[in-house]
C-alpha positions as CSV (number, residue, x, y, z in Angstrom):
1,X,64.0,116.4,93.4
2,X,67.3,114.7,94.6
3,X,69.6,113.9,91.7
4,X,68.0,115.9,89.4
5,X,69.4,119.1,87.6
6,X,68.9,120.0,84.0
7,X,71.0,123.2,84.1
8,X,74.3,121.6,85.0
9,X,77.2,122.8,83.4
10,X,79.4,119.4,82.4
11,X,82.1,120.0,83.9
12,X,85.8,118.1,85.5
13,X,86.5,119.1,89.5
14,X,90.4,118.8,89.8
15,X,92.0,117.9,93.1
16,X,88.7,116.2,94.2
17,X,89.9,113.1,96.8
18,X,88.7,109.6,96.1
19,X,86.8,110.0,99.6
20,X,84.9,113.1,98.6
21,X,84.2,111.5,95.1
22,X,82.4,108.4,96.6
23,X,80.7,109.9,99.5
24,X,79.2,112.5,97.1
25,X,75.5,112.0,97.1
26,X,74.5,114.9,94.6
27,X,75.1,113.1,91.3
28,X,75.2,109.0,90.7
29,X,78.3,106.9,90.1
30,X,78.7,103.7,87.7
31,X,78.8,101.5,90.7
32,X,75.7,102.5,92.5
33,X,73.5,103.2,88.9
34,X,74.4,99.5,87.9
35,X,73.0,98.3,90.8
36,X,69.2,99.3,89.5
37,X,70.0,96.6,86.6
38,X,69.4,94.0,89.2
39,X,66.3,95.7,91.4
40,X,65.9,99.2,92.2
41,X,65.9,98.2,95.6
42,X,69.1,97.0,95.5
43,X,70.4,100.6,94.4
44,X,68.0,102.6,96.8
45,X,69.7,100.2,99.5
46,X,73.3,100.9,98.3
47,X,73.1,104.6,97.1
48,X,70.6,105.9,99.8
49,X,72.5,104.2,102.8
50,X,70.6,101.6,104.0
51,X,73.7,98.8,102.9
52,X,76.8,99.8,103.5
53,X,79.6,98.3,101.9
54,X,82.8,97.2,103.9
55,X,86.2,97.5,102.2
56,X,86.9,94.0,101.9
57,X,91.1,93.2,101.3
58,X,90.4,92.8,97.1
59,X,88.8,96.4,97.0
60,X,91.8,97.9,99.2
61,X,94.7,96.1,97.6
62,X,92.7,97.2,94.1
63,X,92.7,101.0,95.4
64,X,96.6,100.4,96.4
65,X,97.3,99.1,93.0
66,X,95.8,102.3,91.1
67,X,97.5,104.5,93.2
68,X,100.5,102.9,92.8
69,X,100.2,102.6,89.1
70,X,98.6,105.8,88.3
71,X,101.0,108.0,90.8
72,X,103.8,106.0,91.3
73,X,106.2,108.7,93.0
74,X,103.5,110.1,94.7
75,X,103.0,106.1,96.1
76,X,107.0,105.7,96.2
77,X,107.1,108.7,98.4
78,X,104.1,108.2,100.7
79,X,104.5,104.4,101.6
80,X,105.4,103.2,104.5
81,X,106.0,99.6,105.5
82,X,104.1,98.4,109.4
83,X,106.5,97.5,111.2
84,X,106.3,94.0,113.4
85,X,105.3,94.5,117.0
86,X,107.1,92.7,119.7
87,X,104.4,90.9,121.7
88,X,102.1,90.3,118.9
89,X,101.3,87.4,116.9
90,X,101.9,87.6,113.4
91,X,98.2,88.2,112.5
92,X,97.7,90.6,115.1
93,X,96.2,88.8,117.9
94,X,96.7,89.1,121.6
95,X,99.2,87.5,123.5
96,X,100.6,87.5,126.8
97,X,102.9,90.7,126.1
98,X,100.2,92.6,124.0
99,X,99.1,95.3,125.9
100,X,102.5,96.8,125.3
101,X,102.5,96.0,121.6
102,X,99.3,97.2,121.1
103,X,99.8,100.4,122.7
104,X,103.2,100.8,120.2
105,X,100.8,99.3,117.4
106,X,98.5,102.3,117.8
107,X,100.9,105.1,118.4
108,X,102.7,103.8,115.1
109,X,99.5,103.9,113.5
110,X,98.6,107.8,114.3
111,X,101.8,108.4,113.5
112,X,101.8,107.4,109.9
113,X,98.2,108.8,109.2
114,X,99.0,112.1,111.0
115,X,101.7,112.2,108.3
116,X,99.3,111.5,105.1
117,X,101.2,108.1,104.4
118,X,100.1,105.2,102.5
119,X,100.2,102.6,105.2
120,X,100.8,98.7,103.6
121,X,102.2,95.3,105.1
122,X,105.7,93.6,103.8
123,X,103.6,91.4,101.6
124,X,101.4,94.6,99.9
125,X,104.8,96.2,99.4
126,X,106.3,93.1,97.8
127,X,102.9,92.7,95.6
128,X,102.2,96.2,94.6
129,X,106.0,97.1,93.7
130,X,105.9,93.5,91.5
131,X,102.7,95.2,89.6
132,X,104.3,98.3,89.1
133,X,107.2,96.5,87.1
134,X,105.6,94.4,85.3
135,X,103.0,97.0,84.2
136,X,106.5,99.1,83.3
137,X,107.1,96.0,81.2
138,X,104.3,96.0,79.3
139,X,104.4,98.2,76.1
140,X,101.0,98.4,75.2
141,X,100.5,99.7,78.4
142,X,103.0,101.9,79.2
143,X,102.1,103.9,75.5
144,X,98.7,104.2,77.2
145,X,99.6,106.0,80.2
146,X,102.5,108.3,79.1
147,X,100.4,111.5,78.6
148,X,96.9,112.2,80.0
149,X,94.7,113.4,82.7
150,X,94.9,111.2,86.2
151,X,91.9,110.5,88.5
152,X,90.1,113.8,87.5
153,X,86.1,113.5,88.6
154,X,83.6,115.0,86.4
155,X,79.9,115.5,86.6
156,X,77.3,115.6,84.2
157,X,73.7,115.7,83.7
158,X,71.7,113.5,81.5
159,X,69.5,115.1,78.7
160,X,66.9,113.1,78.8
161,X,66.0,112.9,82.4
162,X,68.2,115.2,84.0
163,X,69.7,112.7,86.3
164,X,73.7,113.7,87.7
165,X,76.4,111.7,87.2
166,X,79.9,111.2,88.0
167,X,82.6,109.7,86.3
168,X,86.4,109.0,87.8
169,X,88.1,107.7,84.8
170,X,91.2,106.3,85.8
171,X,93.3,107.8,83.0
172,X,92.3,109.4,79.5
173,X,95.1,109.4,77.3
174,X,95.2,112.8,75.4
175,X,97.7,111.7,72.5
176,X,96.1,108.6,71.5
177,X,92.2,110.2,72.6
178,X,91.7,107.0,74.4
179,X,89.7,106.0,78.0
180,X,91.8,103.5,80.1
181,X,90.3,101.7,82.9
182,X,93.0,99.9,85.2
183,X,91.5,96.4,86.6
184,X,93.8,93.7,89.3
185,X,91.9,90.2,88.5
186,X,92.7,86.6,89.2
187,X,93.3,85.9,85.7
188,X,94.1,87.8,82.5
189,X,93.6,85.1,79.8
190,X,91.3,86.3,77.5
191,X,88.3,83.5,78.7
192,X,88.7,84.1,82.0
193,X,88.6,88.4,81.9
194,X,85.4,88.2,79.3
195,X,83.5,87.1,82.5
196,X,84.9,89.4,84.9
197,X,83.9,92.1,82.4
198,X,80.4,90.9,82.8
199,X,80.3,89.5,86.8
200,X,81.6,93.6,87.1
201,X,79.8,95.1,84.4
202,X,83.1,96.9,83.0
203,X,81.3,97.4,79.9
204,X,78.4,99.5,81.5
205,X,81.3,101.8,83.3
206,X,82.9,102.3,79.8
207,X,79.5,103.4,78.4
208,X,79.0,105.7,81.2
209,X,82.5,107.2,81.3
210,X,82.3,107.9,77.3
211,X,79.3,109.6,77.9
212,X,80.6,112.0,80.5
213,X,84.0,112.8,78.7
214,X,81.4,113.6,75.6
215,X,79.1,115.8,77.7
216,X,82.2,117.6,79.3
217,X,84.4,118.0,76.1
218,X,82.2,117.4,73.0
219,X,84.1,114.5,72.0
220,X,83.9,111.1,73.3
221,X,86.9,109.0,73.2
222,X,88.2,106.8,70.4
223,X,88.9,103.5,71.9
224,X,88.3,102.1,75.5
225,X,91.1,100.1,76.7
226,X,91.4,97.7,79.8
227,X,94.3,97.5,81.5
228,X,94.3,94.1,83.7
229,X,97.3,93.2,85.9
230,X,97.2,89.6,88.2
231,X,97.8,89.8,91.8
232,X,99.9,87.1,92.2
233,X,103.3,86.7,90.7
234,X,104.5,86.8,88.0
235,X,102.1,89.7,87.9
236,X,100.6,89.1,84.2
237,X,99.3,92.0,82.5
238,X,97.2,92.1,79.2
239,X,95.9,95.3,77.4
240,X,92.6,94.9,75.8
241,X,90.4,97.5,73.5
242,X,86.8,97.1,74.4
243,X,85.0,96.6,70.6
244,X,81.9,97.9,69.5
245,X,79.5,95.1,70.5
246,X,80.9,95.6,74.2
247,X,80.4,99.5,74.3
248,X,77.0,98.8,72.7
249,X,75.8,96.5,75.2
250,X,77.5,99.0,77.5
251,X,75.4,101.7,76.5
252,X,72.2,99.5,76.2
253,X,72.1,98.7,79.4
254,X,73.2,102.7,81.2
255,X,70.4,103.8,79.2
256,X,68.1,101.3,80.9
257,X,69.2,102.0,84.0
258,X,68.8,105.7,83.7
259,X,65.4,105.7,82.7
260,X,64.4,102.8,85.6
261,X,66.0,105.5,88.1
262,X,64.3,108.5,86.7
263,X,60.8,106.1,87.1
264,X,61.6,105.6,90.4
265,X,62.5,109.0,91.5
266,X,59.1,110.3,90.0
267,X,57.2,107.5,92.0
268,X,59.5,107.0,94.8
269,X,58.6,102.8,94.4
270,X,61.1,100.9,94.6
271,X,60.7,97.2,93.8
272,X,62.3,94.3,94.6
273,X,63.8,91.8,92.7
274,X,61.0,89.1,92.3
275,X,57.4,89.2,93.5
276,X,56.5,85.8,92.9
277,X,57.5,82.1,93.3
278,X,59.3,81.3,89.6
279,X,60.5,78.3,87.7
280,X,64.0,77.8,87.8
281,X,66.7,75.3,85.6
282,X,70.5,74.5,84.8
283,X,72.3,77.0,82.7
284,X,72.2,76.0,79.5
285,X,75.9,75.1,79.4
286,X,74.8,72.5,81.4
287,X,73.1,70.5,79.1
């Protein structure tokens, strides 16, 4: 049965890209597995290929951010700035000298990738370099990310249903035995994160993160910390330890979705979201 394999040995794959991570189909991510919380057809859609997912500019400035962050002279190195091409517009377009441009646009282009570089606009450059100092600037998080383990994948297997998983945490600090999860948001007021922690489900990641570092070194980690950074100058950044009541709920709801999963794998039915007309009001905020 796909996903299933109670004699896994837990264990961390070093020098496993991001690419190969994701498109991995053997073992279930955080990402996909939430999805099941919603309607187990929204995850058969997502994980077995029926929806997929365009990067959209958020979720590639976000993976520019971490790389930047997480290995910055690795990023310092590899970045290179795209040039502006003579006989285009400034957004790209056509114009009446483009064939030429584009030509020069496209050489450039295989150029750079043929060469392994990061590839980013004046205004990426500009953002991502004023994350990296203000992150620097930060104490709280600088302490968090002076001596760990970067980016390493590790895969797991449940105990209860045998399900696979995966786990990329972004950095688990060995001296202070904590998980840190790096996060670019709109706002880092306190308010406004608590419900990007929920619209994202961070809390359910955590969960499922601590319980692959248990599985693959028989101790799960001491605190689980949130590193958010703005993306917009000035660049705030706030530190925050998930408490106890988070990582519960966390862990509530991964069990939940683990045992939906293995229900569905047995009986290969996947339902929908609602079967029936329902009743619906105003939040009760509202009122």
């Amino acid at each position: 049965m796909p996903l299933i394999d109670l004699n896994l040995k837990p264990h961390w794959k070093e020098n496993l890209s991001n690419e190969e991570y994701h498109s991995n189909k053997n073992a279930v991510g955080s990402s996909s597995l939430r999805k099941i919380l919603k309607s187990p057809m929204s995850f058969y859609a997502d994980f077995f290929g029926q929806r997929k997912e365009e990067k959209n500019d958020a979720m590639r400035f976000g993976e520019l951010v971490h790389v930047a962050v997480l290995e910055g002279p690795r990023f310092l190195e590899k970045m290179t700035v795209v040039p502006k091409f003579v006989g285009l517009t400034k957004d790209g377009r056509e114009s009446s000298q483009s064939a030429e441009a584009k030509k020069k646009k496209a050489e450039w282009y295989a150029e750079a990738e043929s060469q392994n570089k990061i590839i980013v606009t004046e205004e990426e450059q500009e953002k991502v370099l004023g994350i990296m100092q203000s992150i620097m600037g930060h104490e709280g998080a600088i302490k968090l990310l002076k001596n760990g383990a970067r980016e390493v994948s590790g895969f797991f297997s449940d105990p209860q249903t045998g399900i696979v998983n995966k786990i990329r945490p972004d950095f688990v600090s060995f001296d202070l035995g904590t998980l840190v999860d790096l996060k670019t948001t709109q706002s880092v007021v306190r308010s406004d994160f608590q419900k990007t922690i929920w619209n994202y489900r961070y809390d359910f990641q955590l969960a499922m993160y601590s319980e692959g570092i248990k599985a693959i070194t028989g101790s799960a980690p001491k605190y689980h910390a949130l590193i958010a950074v703005e993306t917009t100058a000035p660049y705030e950044v706030a530190v925050y330890i998930a408490d106890e009541g988070m990582i519960s709920k966390g862990q509530e709801d991964y069990r939940k979705a683990l045992d939906t999963l293995s229900e569905c794998l047995a009986t290969n039915e996947w339902p929908r979201y609602q079967k029936d007309i329902e009743d619906i009001s105003l939040p009760g905020w509202a009122f």
